[in-house]
C-alpha positions as CSV (number, residue, x, y, z in Angstrom):
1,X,16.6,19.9,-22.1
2,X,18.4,22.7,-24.1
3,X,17.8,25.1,-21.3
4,X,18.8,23.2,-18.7
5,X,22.0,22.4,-20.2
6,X,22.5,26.4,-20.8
7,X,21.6,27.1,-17.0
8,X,23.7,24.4,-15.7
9,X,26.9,26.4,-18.0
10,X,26.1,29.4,-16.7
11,X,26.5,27.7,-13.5
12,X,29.8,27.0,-13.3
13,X,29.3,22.9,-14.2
14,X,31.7,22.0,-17.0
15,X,29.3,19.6,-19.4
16,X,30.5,17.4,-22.2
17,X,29.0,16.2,-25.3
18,X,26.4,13.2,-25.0
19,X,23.7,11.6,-27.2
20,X,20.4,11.4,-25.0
21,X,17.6,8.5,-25.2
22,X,14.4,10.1,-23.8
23,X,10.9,8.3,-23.3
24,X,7.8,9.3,-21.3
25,X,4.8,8.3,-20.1
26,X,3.7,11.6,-18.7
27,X,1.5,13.5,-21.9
28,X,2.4,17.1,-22.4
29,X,0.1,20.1,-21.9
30,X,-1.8,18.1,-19.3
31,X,-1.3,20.2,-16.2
32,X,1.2,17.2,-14.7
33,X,4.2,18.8,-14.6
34,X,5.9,17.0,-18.1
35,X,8.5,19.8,-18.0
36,X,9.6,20.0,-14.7
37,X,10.3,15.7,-15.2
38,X,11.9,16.3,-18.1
39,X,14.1,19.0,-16.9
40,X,14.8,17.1,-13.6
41,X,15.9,13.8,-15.8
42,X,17.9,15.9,-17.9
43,X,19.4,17.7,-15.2
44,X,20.7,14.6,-13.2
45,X,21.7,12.6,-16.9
46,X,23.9,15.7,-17.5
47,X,25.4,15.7,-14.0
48,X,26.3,12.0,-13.9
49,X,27.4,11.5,-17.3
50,X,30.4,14.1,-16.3
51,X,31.0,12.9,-13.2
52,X,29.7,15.3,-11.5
53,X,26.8,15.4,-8.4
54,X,25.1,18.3,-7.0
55,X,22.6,18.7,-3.9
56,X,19.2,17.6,-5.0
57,X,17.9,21.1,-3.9
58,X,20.1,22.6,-6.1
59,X,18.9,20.5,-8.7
60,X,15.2,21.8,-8.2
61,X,16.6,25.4,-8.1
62,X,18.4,25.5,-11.5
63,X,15.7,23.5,-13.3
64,X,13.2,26.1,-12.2
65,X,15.5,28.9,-13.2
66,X,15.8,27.0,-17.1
67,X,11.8,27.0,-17.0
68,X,12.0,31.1,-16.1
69,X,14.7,32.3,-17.8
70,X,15.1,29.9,-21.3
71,X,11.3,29.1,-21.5
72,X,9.5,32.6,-20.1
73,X,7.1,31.0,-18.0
74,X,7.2,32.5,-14.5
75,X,6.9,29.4,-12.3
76,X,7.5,28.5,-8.8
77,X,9.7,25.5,-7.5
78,X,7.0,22.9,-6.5
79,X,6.9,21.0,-9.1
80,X,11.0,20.5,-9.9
81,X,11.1,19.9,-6.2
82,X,8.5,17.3,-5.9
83,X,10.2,16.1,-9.1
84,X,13.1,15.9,-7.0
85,X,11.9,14.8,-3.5
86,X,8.8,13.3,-3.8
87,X,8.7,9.7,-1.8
88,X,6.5,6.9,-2.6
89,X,3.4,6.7,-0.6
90,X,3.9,10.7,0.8
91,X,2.5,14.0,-0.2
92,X,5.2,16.8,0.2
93,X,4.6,20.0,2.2
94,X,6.7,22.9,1.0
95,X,7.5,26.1,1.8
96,X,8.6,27.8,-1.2
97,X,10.3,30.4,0.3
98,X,12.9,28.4,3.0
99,X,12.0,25.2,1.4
100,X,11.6,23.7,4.4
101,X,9.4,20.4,3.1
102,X,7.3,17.8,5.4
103,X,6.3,14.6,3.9
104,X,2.7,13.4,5.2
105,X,1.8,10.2,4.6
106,X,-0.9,9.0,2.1
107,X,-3.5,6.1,3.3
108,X,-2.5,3.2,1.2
109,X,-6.5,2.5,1.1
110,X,-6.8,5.3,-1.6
111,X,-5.3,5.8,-5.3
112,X,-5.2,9.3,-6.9
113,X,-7.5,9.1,-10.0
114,X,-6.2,11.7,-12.3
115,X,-8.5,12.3,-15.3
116,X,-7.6,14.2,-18.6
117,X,-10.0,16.5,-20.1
118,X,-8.1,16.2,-23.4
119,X,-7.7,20.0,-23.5
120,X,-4.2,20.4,-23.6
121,X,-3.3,23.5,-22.1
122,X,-0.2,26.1,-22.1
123,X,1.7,27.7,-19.3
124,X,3.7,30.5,-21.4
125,X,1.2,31.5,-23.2
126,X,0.3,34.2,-21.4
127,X,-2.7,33.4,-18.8
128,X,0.2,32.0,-16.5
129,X,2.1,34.7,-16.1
130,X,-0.5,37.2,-16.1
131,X,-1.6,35.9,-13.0
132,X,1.4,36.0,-11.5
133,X,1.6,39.5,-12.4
134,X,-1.8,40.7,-11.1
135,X,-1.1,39.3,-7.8
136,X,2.1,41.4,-8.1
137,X,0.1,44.5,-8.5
138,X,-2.4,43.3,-5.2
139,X,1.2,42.9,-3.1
140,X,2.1,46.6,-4.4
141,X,-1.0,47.9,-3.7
142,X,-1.3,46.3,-0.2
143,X,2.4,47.4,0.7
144,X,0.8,50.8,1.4
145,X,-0.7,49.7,4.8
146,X,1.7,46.5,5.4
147,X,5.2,47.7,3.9
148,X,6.8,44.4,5.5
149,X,4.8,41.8,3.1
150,X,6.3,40.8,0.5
151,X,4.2,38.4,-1.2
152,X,0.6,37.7,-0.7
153,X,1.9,34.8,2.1
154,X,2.7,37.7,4.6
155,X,-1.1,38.7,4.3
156,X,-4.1,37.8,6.4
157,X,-7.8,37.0,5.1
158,X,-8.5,39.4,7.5
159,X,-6.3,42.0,5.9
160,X,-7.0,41.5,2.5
161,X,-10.4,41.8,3.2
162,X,-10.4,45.6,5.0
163,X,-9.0,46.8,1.9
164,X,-11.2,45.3,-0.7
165,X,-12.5,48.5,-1.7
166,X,-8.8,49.8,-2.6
167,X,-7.6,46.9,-4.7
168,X,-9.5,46.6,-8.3
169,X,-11.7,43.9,-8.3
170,X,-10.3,41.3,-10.4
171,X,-6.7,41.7,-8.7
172,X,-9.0,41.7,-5.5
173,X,-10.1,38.7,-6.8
174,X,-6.8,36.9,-7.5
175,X,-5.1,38.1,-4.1
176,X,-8.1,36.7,-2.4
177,X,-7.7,33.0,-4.1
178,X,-4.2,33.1,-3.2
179,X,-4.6,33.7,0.6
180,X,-7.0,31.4,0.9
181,X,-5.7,28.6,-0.9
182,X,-2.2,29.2,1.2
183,X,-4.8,28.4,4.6
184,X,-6.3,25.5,2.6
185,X,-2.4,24.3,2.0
186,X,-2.3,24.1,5.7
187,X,-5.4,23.0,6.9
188,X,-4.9,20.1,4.1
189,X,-1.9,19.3,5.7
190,X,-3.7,18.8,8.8
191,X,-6.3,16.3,7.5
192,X,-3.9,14.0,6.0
193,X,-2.0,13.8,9.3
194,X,-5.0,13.4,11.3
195,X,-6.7,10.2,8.1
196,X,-9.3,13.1,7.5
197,X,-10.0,12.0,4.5
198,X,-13.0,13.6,4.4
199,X,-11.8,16.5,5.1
200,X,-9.2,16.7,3.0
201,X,-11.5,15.9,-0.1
202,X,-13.8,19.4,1.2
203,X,-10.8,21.3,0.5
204,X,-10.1,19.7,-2.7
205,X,-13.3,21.1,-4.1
206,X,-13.0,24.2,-2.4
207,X,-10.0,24.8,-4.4
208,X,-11.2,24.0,-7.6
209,X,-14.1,26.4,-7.0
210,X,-11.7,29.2,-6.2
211,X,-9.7,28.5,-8.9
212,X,-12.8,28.1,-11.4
213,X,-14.3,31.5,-9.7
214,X,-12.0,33.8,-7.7
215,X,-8.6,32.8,-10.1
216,X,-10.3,31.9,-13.4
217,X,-8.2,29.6,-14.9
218,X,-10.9,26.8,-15.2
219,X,-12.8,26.2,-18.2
220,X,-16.0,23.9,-19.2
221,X,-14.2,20.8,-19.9
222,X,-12.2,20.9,-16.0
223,X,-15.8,21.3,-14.5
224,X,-17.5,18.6,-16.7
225,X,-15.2,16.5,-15.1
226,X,-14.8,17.7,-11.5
227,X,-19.2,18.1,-11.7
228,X,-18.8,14.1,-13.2
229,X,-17.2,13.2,-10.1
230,X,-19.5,14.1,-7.3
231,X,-21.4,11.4,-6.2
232,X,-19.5,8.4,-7.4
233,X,-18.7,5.8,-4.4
234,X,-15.5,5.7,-3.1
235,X,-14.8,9.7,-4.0
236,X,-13.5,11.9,-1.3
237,X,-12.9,15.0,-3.3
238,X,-11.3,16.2,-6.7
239,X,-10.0,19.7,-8.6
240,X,-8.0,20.7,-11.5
241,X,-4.3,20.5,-11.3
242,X,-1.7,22.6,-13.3
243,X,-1.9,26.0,-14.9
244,X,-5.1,25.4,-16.3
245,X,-7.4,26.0,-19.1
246,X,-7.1,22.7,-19.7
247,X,-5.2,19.7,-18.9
248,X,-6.7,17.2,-15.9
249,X,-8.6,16.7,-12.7
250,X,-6.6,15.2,-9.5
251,X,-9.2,13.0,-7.6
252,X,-9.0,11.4,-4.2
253,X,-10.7,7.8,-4.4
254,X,-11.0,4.7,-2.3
255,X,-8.6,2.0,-4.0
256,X,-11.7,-0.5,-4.4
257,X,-13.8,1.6,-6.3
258,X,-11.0,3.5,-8.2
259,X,-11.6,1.2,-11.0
260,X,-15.1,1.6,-11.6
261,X,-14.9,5.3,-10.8
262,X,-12.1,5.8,-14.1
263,X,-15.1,3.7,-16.2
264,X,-17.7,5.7,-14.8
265,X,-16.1,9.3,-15.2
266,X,-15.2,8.4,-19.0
267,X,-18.3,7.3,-19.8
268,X,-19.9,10.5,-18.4
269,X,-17.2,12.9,-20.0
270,X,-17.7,10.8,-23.4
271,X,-21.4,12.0,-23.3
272,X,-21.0,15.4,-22.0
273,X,-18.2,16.9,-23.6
274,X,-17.9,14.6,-26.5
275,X,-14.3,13.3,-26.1
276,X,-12.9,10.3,-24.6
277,X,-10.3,10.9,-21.4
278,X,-7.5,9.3,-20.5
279,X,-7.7,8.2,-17.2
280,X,-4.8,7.4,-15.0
281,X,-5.2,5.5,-11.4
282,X,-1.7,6.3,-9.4
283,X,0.2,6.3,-6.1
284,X,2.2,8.8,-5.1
285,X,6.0,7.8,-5.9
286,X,9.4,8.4,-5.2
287,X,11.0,11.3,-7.4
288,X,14.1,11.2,-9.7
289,X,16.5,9.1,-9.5
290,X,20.1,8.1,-11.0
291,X,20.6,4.5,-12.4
292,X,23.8,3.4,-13.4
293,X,23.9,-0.2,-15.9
294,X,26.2,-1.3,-17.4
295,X,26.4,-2.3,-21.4
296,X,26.4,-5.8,-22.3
C-alpha cells in the first residue's frame, strides 16, 4: 500500500491523508496474486478518496511499477491488469507488450478448483527474478543471429531450437519453456473459443510439466497435488499458478463434481504430503471496482 502511494506521488497525483480499513480473503504467499489486489484496491481507494480518477490501464501500469521499483520483484503486468479488467464469467487474453486484451468466455458448466499446497512461497526472494534474468541472458545470446528480437516473444521454437548448442543449457532450458508456453497461450485461447475443454485441460498439464522440468520452479508439494488430480471425474486439466515453489494448483473441473473433487484432493494430499489444503471452488469474476456508501 506504502508503495503505491509513493509511485502514485511520483506521478504527479496530489494525495491526502486517510485512515484505511483493509480485509481479505485472498491468503498471501499462495501464488494468487494477493499483492497485485491489494495494490489495485489501494490504488483506486487513494484515487477516489481525493477526487481524483485515472484510466484503469493506468492503474495496472503504476501498480506494477510499485511492485518493481518499492518491492524489487521484477514482475510483469498480468496480474494488476486482470486485477483491473478481469469480467465475471471470462478469462482475459493479454498481450503484455501493446496490451491489447480479448476476453474469452468461460463455460458456466465448469468451476476453477484452486487447491493450496500450504507451502507458502516468495516472489522477491530471489528464484523470481533470477529467472527473469536468465531468460535475459538467452535474449542476449540469441540477438547475435536475430538482432530484431527483443524478448523471447520475437523468437520461434524453430529458432531457439538451431541454436541449442550455443546457449548454456539451463538458460537453453528456460528460453525454451518460455517459447513454448507463449504458443500454449495461444493455442489455449483457441480451445476456450472453440468449448475444447479437453483441449484446453492438455495444455494445462503441459504447462505444469514445463514449468516443473524445463523452468523449475515446481516443488514436491505442487506435483503431489497436480499427480492427486489425474483421474478424478469431472477433471479437465490442472497446473501450478504463481511464482512457485509453493503456493497452489489451478484446476479445470465440471461444476457437478467440483465438490467431491475438493474432498477427494484433500484427502489424498492429507495422506501424501501430511498437511491439510485449503481448497477453493471459484468462478471467474469481475476485477476492482469503486463503491461509494454513504455513512449512516
Amino acid at each position: 500500500m506504502l508503495g503505491v502511494a509513493v509511485v502514485l506521488q511520483e506521478a504527479g497525483h496530489s494525495l491526502n491523508g486517510a485512515n484505511l480499513f483493509v480485509h481479505g480473503e485472498i491468503p498471501m504467499g499462495a501464488g494468487l496474486s494477493s499483492s497485485a489486489a491489494i495494490e489495485v484496491a489501494s490504488a483506486l481507494a487513494l484515487i477516489s478518496l481525493n477526487g481524483g480518477a485515472l484510466p484503469i490501464v493506468e492503474v495496472a501500469r503504476l501498480c506494477q511499477r510499485s511492485e518493481n521499483t518499492f518491492i524489487g520483484a521484477r514482475v510483469g503486468i498480468m496480474d494488476q491488469f486482470v486485477s483491473c479488467l478481469g469480467r465475471v464469467g471470462h478469462a482475459l487474453l493479454l498481450d503484455c507488450r501493446s496490451l491489447n486484451f480479448e476476453l474469452i468466455p468461460i463455460p458456466d458448466s465448469v468451476r476453477m478448483v484452486i487447491c493450496n499446497t500450504m507451502v507458502k512461497h516468495q516472489h522477491a526472494g530471489g528464484e523470481y527474478n533470477q529467472r527473469r534474468k536468465e531468460c535475459e541472458e538467452g535474449v542476449g545470446i540469441l540477438t547475435k543471429w536475430y538482432p530484431g528480437i527483443r524478448a523471447l516473444r520475437d523468437v520461434s521454437l524453430d529458432q531457439l531450437i538451431q541454436h541449442s548448442k550455443d546457449v548454456p543449457e539451463t538458460i537453453y532450458k528456460r528460453c525454451r519453456h518460455v517459447v513454448e508456453e507463449d504458443e500454449r497461450v495461444r493455442k489455449g485461447a483457441q480451445c476456450l473459443r472453440a468449448g475444447n475443454l479437453t483441449g484446453f485441460g492438455e495444455l494445462m498439464r503441459e504447462s505444469h510439466r514445463s514449468l516443473r522440468d524445463l523452468y523449475e520452479v515446481s516443488c514436491r508439494e505442487l506435483d503431489i497435488m497436480v499427480e492427486l488430480a489425474e483421474g478424478l471425474p469431472g477433471y479437465y486439466g490442472g497446473r501450478m499458478t504463481g511464482g512457485g515453489f509453493g503456493g497452489c494448483t489451478l484446476n479445470l473441473v465440471e461444476a457437478t463434481d467440483a465438490e467431491d473433487f475438493a474432498r477427494q484432493i484433500s484427502r489424498g494430499y492429507q495422506t501424501a504430503a501430511g498437511a491439510k489444503p485449503t481448497i477453493y471452488i471459484c468462478s471467474a469474476a469481475d476485477g476492482a471496482m469503486v463503491e461509494l456508501t454513504r455513512a449512516g
